[in-house]
C-alpha positions, 0 to 999 in steps of 0.5 A: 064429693065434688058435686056435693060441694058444687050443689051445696047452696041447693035445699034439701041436699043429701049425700048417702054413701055405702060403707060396705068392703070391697072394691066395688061394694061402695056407691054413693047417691046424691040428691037435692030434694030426697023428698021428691024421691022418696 
């Protein structure tokens, strides 16, 4: 969540996060023009 903060100013900002249990089940991935990605 930090760098979401840090990065916040950047168009096109996305933050997914996983919402599945468990300890190493949570990811997330941050993404300042999730355009280009996809």
């Amino acid at each position: 969540m930090d760098a979401a903060e840090r990065l916040r100013d950047l168009p096109g900002l996305a933050l997914l996060e996983s919402a599945r249990p468990g300890r190493n089940a949570r990811w997330s991935y941050l993404a300042a023009d999730p355009v280009a990605v996809l």
